[in-house]
LOVO-707054 format. One record per residue (C-alpha): residue number from 1; x, y, z. Coordinates in steps of 0.02 Angstrom, whole numbers, plus 50000, padded with zeros to 5 digits. Layout:
REM residues N
+-----+-------+-------+-------+
!  nr !    c1 !    c2 !    c3 !
+-----+-------+-------+-------+
! NUM !     X !     Y !     Z !
...
+-----+-------+-------+-------+
END
This chain:
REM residues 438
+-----+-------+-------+-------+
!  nr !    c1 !    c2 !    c3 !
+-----+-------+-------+-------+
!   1 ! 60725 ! 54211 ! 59495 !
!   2 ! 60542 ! 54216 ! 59494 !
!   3 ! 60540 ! 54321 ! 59320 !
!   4 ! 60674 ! 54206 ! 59248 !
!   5 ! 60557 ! 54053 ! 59277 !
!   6 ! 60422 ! 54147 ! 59207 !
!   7 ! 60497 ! 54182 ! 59036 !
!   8 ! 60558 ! 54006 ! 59028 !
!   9 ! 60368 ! 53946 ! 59019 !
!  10 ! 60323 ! 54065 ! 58910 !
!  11 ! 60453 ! 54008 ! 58811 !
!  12 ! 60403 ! 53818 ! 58801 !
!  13 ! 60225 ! 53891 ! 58793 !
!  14 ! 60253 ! 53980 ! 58645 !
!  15 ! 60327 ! 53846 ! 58548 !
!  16 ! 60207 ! 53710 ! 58602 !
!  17 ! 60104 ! 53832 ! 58508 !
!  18 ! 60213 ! 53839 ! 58368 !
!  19 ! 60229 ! 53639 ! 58365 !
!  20 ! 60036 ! 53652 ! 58363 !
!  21 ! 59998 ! 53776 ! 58229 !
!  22 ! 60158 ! 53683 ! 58123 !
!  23 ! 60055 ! 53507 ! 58135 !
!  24 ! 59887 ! 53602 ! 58096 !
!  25 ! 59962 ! 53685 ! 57931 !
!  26 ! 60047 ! 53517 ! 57898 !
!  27 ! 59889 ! 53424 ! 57908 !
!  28 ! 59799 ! 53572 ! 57818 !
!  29 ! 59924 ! 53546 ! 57695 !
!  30 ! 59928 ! 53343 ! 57668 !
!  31 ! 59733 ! 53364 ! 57651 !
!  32 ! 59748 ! 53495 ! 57522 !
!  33 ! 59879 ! 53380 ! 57413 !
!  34 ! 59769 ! 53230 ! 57415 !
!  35 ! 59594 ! 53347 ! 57412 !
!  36 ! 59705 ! 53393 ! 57244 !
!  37 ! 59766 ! 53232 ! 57193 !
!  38 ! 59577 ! 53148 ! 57225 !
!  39 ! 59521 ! 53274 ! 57103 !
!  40 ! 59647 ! 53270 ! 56975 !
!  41 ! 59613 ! 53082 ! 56973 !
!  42 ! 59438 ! 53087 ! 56939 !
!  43 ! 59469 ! 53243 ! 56806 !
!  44 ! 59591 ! 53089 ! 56733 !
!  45 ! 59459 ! 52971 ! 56751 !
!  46 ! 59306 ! 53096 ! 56682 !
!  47 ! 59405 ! 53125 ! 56514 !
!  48 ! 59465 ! 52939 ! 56489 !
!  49 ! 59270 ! 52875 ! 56524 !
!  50 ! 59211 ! 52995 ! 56369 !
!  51 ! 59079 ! 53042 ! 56502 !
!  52 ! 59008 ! 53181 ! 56410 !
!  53 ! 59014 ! 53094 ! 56244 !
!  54 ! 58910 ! 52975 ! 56267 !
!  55 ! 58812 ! 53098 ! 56396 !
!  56 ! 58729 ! 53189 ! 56224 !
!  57 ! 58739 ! 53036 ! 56112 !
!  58 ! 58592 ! 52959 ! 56159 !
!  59 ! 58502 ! 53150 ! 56138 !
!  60 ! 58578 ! 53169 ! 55968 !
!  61 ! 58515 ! 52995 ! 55893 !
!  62 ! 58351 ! 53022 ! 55983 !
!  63 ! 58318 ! 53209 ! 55906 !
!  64 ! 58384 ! 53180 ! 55714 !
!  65 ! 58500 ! 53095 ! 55626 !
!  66 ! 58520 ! 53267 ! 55530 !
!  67 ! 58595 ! 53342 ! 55682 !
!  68 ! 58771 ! 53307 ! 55644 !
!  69 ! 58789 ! 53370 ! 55485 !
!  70 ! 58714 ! 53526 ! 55486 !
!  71 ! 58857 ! 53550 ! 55652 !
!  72 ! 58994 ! 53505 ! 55547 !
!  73 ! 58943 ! 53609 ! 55426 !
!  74 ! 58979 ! 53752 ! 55559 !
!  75 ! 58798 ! 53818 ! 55546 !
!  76 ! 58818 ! 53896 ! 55741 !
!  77 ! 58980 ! 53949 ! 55847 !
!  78 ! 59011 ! 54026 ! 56011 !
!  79 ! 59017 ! 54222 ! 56032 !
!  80 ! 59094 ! 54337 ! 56180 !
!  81 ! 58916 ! 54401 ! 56204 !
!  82 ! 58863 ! 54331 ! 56385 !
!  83 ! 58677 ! 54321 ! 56367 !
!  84 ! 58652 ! 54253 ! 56176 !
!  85 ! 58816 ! 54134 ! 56206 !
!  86 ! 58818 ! 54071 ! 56022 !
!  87 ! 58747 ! 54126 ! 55843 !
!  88 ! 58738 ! 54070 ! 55680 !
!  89 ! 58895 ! 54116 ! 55585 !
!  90 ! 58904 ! 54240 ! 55430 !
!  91 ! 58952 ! 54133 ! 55269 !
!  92 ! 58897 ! 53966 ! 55314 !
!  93 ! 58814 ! 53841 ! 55223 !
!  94 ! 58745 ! 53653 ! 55243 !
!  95 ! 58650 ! 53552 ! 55145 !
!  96 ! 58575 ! 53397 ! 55234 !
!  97 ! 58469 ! 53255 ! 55153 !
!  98 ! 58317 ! 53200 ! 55213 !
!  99 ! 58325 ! 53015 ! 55216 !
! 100 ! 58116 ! 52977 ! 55242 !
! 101 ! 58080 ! 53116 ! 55087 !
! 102 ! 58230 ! 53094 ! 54955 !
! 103 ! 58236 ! 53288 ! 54993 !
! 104 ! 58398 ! 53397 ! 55042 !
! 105 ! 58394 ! 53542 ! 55149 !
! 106 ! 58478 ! 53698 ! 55110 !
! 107 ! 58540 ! 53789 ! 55274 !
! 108 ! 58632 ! 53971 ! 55209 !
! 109 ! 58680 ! 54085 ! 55341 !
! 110 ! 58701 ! 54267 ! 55249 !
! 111 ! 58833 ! 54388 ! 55256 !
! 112 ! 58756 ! 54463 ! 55395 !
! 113 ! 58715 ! 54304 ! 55498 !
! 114 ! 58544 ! 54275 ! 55463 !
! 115 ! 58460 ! 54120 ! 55378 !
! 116 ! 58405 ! 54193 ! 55198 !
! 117 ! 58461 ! 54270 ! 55035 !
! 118 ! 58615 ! 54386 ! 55036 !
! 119 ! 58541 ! 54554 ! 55083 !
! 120 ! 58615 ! 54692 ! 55007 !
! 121 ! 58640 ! 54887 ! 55106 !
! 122 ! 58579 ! 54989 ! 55070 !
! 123 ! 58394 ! 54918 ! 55046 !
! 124 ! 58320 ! 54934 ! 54890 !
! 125 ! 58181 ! 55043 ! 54849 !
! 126 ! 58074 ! 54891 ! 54762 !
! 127 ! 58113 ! 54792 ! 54901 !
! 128 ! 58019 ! 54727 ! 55063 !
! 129 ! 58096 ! 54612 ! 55189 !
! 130 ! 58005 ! 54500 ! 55355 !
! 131 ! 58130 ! 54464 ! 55490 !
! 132 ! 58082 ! 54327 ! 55580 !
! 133 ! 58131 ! 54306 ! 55777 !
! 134 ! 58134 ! 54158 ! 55892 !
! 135 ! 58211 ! 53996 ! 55931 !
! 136 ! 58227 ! 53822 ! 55822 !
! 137 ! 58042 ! 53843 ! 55736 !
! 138 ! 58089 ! 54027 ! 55676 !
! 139 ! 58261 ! 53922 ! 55613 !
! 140 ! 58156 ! 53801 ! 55522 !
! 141 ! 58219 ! 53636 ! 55602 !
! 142 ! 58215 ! 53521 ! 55469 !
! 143 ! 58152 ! 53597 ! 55308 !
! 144 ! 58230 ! 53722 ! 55162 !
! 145 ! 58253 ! 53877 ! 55186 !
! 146 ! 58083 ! 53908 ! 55068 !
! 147 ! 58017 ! 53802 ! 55155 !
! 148 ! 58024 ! 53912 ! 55335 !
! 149 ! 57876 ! 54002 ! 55415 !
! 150 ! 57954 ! 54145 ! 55334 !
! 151 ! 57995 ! 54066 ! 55160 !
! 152 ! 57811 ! 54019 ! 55152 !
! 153 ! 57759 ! 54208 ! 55201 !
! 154 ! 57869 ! 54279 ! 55093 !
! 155 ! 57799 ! 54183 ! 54946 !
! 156 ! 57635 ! 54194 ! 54976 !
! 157 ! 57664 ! 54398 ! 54974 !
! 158 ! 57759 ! 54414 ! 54835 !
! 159 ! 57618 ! 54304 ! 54744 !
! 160 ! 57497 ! 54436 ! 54812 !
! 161 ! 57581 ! 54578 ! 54742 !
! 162 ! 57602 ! 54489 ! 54559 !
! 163 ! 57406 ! 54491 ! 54583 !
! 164 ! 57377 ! 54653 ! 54631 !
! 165 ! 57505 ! 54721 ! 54481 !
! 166 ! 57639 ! 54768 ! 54592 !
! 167 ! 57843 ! 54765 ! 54574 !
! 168 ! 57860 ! 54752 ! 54752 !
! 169 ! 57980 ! 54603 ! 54796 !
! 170 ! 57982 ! 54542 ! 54953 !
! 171 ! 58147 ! 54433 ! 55048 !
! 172 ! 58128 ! 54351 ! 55188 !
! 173 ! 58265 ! 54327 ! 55352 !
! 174 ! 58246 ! 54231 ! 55502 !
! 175 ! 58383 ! 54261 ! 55651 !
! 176 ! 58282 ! 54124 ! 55749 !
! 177 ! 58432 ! 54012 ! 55847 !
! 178 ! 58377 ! 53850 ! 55908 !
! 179 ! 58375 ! 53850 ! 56113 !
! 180 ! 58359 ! 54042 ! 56094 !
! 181 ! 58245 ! 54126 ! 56246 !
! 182 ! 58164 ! 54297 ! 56225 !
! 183 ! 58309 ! 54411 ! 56305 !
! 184 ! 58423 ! 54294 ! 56184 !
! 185 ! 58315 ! 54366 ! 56033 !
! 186 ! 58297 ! 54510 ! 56095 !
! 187 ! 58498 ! 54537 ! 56083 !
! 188 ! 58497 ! 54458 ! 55915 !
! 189 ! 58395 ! 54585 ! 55842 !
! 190 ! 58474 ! 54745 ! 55900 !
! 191 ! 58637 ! 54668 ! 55857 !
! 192 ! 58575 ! 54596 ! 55675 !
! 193 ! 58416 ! 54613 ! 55654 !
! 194 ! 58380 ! 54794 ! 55639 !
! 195 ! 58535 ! 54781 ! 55491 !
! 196 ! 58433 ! 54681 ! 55392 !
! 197 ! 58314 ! 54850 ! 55374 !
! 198 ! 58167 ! 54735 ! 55402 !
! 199 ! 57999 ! 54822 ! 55347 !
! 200 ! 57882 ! 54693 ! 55454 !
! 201 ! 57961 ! 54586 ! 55622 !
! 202 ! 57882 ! 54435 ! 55665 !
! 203 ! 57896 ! 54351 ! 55839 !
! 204 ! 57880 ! 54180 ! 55831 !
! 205 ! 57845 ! 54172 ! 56023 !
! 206 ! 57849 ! 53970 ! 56096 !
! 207 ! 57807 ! 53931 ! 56265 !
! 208 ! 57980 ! 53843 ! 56310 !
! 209 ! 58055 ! 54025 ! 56273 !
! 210 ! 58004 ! 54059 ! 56441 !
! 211 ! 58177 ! 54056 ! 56522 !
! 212 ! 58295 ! 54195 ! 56589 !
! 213 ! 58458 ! 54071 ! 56583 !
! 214 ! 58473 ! 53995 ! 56411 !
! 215 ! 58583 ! 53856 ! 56349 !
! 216 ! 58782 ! 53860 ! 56294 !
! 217 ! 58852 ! 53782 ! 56148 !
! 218 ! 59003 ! 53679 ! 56143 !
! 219 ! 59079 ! 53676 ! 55965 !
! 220 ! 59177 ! 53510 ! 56009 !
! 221 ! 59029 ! 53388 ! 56043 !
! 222 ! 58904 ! 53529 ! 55943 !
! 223 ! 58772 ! 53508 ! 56056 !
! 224 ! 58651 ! 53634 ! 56172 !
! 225 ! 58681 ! 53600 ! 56377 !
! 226 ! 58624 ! 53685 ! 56510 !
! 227 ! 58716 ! 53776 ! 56665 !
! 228 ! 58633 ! 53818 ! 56803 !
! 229 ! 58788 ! 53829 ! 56916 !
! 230 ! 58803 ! 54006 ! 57004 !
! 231 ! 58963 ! 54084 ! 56929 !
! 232 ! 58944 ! 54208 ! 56784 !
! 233 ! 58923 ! 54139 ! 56598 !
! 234 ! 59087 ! 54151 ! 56564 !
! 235 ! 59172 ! 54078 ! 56704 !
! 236 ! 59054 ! 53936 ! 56678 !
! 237 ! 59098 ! 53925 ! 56496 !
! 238 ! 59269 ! 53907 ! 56548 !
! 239 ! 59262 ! 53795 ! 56685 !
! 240 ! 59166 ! 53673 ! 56551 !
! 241 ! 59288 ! 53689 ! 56421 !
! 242 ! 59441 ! 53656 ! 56540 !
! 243 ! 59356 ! 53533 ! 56680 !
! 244 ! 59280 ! 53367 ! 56633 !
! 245 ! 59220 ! 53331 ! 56840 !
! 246 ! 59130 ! 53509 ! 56815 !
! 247 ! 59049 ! 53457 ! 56676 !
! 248 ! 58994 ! 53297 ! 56756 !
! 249 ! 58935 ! 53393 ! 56895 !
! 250 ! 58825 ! 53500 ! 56804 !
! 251 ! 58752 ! 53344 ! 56695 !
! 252 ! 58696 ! 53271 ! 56822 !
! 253 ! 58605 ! 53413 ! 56902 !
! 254 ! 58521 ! 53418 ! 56727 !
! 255 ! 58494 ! 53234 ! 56737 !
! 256 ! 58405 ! 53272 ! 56914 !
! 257 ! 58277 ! 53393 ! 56856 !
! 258 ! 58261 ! 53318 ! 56703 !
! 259 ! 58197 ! 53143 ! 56818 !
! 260 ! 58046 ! 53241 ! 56869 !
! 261 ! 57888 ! 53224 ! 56790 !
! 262 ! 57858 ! 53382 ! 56724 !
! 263 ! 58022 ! 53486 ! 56743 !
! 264 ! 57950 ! 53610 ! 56619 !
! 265 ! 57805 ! 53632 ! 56717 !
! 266 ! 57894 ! 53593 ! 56916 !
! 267 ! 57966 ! 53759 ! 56977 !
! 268 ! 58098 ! 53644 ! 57062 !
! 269 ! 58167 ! 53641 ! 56903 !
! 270 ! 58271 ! 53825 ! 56861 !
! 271 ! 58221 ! 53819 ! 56672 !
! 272 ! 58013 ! 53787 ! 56722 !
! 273 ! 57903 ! 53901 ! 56628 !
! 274 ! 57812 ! 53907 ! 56760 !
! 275 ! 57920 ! 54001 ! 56888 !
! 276 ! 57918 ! 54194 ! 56920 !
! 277 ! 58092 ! 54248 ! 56899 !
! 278 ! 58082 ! 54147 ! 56705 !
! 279 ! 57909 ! 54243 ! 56689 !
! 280 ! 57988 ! 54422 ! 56736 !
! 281 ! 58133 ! 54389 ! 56630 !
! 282 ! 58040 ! 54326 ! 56488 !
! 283 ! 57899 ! 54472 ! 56518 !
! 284 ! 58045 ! 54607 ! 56515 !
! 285 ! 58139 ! 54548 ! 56364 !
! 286 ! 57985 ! 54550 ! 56249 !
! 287 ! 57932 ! 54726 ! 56321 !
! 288 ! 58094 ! 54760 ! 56265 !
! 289 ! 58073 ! 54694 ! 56085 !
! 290 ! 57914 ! 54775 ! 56071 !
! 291 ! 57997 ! 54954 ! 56117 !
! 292 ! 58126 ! 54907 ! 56004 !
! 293 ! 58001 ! 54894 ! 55872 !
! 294 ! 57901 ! 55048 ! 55902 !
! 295 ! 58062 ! 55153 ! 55917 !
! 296 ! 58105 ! 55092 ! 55738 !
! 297 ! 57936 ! 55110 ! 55671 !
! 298 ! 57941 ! 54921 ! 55642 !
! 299 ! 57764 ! 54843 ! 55633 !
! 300 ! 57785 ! 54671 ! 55738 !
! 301 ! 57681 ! 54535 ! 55743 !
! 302 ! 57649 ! 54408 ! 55883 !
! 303 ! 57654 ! 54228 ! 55829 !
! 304 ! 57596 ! 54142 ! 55967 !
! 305 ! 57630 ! 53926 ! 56004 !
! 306 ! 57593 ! 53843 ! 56141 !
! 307 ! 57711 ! 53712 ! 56196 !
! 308 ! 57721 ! 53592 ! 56056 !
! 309 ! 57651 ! 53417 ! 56084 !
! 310 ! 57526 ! 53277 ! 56028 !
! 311 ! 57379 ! 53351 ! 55965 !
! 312 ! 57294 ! 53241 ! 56090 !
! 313 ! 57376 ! 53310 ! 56248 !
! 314 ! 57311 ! 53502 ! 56184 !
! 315 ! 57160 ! 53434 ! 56158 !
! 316 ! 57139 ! 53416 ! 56343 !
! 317 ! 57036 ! 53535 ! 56407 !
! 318 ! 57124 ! 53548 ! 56565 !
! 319 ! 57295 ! 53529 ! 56474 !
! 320 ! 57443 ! 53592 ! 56611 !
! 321 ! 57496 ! 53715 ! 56474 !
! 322 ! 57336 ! 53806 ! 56475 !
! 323 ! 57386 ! 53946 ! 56591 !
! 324 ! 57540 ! 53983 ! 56524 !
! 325 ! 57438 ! 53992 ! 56339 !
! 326 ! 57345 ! 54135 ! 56452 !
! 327 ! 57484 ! 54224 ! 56534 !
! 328 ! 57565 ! 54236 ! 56346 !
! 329 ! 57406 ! 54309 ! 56269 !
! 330 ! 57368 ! 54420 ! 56410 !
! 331 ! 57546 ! 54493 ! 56390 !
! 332 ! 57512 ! 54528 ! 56216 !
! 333 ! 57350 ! 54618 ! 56256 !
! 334 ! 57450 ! 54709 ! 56374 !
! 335 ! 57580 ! 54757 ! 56246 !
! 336 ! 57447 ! 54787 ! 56106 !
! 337 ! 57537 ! 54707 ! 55993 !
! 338 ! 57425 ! 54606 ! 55837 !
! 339 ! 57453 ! 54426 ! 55833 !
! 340 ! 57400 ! 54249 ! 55818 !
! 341 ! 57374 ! 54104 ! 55935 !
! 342 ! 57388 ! 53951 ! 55863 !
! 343 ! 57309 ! 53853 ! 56016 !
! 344 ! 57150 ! 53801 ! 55891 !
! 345 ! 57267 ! 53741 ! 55760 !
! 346 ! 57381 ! 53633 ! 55861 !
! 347 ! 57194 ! 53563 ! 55939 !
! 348 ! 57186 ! 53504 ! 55748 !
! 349 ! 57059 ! 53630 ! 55676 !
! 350 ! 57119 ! 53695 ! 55510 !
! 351 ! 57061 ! 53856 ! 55528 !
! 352 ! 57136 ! 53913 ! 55690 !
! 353 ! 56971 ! 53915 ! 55793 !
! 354 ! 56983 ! 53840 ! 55947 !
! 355 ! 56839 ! 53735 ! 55998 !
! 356 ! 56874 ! 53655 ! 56161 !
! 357 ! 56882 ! 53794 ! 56306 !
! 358 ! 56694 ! 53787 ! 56256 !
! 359 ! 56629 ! 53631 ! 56242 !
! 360 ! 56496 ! 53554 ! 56370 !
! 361 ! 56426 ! 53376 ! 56404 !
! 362 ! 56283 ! 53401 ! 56297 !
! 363 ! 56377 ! 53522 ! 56161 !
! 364 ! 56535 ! 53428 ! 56157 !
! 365 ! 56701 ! 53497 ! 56039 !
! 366 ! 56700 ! 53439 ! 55845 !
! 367 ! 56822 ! 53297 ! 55793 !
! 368 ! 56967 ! 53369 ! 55724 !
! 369 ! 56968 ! 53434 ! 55551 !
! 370 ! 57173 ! 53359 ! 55537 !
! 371 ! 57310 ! 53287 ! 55637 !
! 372 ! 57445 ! 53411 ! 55661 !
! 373 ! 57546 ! 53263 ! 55707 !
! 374 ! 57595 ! 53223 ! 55562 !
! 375 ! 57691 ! 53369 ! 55531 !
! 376 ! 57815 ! 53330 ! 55654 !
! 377 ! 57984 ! 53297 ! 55580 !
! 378 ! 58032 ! 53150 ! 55704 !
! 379 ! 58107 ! 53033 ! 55589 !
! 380 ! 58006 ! 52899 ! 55686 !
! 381 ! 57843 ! 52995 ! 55646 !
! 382 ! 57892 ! 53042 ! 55472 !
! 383 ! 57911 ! 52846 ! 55467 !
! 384 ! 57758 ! 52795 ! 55512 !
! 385 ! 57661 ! 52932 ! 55402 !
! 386 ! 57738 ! 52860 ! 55242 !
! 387 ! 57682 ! 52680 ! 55283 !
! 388 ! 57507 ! 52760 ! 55349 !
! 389 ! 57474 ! 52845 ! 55179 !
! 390 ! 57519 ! 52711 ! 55085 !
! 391 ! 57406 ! 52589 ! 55190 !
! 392 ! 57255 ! 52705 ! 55146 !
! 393 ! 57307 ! 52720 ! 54959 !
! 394 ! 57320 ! 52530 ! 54942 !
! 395 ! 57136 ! 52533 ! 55049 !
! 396 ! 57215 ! 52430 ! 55197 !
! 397 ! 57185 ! 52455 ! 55372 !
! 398 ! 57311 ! 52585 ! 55469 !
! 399 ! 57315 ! 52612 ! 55650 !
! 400 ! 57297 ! 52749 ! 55734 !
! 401 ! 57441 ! 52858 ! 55750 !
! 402 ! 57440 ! 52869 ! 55939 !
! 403 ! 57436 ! 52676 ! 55935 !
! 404 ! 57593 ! 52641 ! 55842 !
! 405 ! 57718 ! 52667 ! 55988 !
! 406 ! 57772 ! 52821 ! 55936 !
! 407 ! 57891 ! 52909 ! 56063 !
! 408 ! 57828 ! 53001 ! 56194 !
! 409 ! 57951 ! 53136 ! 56174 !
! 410 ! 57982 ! 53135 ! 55997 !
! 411 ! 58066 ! 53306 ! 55899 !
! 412 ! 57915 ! 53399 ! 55874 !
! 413 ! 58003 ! 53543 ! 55742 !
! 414 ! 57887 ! 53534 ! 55587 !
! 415 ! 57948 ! 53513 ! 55386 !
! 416 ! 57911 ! 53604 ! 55271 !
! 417 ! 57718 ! 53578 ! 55259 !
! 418 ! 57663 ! 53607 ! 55424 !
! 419 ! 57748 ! 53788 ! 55427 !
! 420 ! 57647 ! 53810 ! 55255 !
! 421 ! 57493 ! 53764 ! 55342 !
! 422 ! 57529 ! 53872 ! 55511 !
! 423 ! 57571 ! 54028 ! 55371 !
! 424 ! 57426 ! 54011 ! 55289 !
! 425 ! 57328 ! 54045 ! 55459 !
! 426 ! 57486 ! 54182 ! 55505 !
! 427 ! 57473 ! 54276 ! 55314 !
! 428 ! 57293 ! 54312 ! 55325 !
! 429 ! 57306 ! 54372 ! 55500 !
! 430 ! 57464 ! 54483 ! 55448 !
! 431 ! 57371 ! 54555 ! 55310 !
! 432 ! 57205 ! 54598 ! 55415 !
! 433 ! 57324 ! 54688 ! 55516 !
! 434 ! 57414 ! 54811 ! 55352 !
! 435 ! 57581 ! 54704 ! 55390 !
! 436 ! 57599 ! 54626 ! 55215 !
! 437 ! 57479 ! 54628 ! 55052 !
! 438 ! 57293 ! 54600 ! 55035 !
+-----+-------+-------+-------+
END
């Protein structure tokens, strides 16, 4: 009797414990539909609101006009490769006017996905190429291909050898991607680069390479966004592609970071030059390149730029940007690599010399010799230097260009001219070095 009753109670225990668990799982369940359905709902709502649209619009009509054309054009695409992300693609071609000049831009992406002339393997004999590396200013956002840090060089050499009686003929490459970071071009020249059988490598080093997670493309909207999110590169390409609420999610972690002052320059911010992990990364990846180099017998050259901005704010002699202007330089002295800084230029002296980390109360720096300024290609700036030029032709009164209500922020990529002026500073300290001809 007493074991009967015993099992009995079990009995209703144990399924009072069923009837518990059941309601648990059913209420685990009901959550998980309408955790499911919530989501789906705003993933409905995310794609009919054209979030990310008009997320990037704004950036696009604030950075150029130009941008759009030279994306249709197919310029850049998305690779497997999970550090460089996206490339320029073999075989395209864009030509873009420039709407302030009357000028159009030739963008030709080689056979062998470089911007440049067709380069033919194997090399020959009469024949010296300069592969330039680096982001959007090795690119040559907005300006001919001739017209490139490395069109200039390569023009001014071959002029050089026509003067010293030589058949020497020089070509010049650039396989700089705009939003590239150092372990980025690092990739890009072991994987087409060294092809080219470049005789001379330039680094076009900028501060804002300092990064260890660089940017994705999407070829829908063709625009640059960042990703900080920590899943590998590919599952966070995907999830971007096939989630609009994970996109949104990851704008506005951007938009966060972006709110601070200084983002580039806050080490709250993952893509801040300033942090150590971007500084070992960055640190590694040009080690890297500069092994690369030696390994191939390559000659490379260290074309140093601080972090591009009014002339005014480098003129500061306690300008934020200072130490990482140091930490760059020191690293080349480490590496022993020749180069230029072009700290004195951007401070608006023509030839290269900086003048401020020296000046005193009583010795004070020398006015500029130029405004570097007006190099930018900021259609707002290239704007403002037409009507400036003209007001001084016609002998009328022209503000200052810091005084016009310029953006703060403008696109501070250079045309044509101002990479002419920065190579004829980079040429002569290229050929003091035995890089290119005397």
């Amino acid at each position: 009797m007493d074991a009967g009753q015993y099992s009995t109670a079990e009995a209703v225990g144990d399924a009072g414990k069923r009837s518990l668990w059941q309601r648990i799982l059913r209420g685990l369940l009901a959550a998980s539909l309408s955790l499911a359905l919530l989501l789906l709902l705003a993933e409905v709502g995310m794609r009919i609101s054209g979030h990310r649209e008009k997320a990037f619009q704004s950036e696009i009509n604030r950075l150029h006009p130009y941008w759009p054309p030279l994306i249709e054009a197919g310029i850049f695409g998305e690779i497997e490769d999970p550090v460089r992300r996206y490339a320029m693609l073999p075989g395209r071609r864009a030509e873009v006017p420039d709407e302030i000049s009357g000028e159009t831009w030739t963008f030709e992406i080689n056979s062998m996905g470089a911007r440049g002339p067709a380069a033919i393997s194997p090399k020959p004999a009469e024949e010296r190429r300069i592969l330039c590396v680096g982001d959007s200013f090795a690119f040559g956002l907005w300006c001919d291909q001739e017209q490139t840090l490395v069109g200039h060089l390569t023009r001014m050499a071959n002029e050089r050898e026509r003067a010293n009686g030589s058949n020497l003929q020089w070509k010049g490459y650039t396989i700089g991607v705009p939003g590239y970071h150092s372990g980025q071009q690092l990739r890009a020249l072991i994987q087409d680069g060294l092809a080219l059988e470049p005789d001379v490598v330039v680094l076009y080093f900028n501060t804002n390479d300092i990064m260890r997670d660089g940017f994705f493309f999407d070829e829908q909207l063709g625009v640059l966004y960042s990703d900080f999110s920590p899943f590998p590169a590919g599952v966070r390409r995907s999830l971007w592609h096939w989630s609009h609420l994970y996109s949104w999610v990851v704008l506005r972690q951007s938009a966060y970071f972006n709110s601070l002052p200084s983002p580039h320059l806050d080490p709250r911010a993952p893509w801040a030059h300033v942090r150590a992990d971007n500084q070992a990364a960055t640190r590694a990846a040009i080690s890297e390149i500069a092994q690369v180099c030696k390994r191939e017998e390559l000659p490379l050259f260290f074309l140093h730029q601080p972090l591009m901005t009014w002339h005014q704010d480098a003129r500061g002699p306690n300008w934020p940007v200072l130490p990482l202007v140091k930490w760059a330089e020191d690293l080349r002295a480490e590496l022993g690599l020749p180069g230029l800084c072009l700290l004195g230029w951007m401070r608006g002296y023509r030839d290269g010399i900086d003048r401020i980390g020296d000046a005193t109360a009583s010795h004070p720096a020398p006015p500029p010799d130029f405004f570097p300024d007006l190099y930018f290609s900021d259609v707002a700036v290239q704007s403002y230097r037409r009507d400036y030029e003209q007001a001084l032709k016609e002998g009328k009164p022209a503000p200052p260009l810091d005084e016009n209500g310029l953006p703060r922020n403008p696109d501070f990529h250079l045309i044509g001219e101002g990479y002419g002026d920065m190579a004829r500073l980079t040429y002569a300290a290229m050929a003091e070095a035995g890089m290119l001809p005397r």
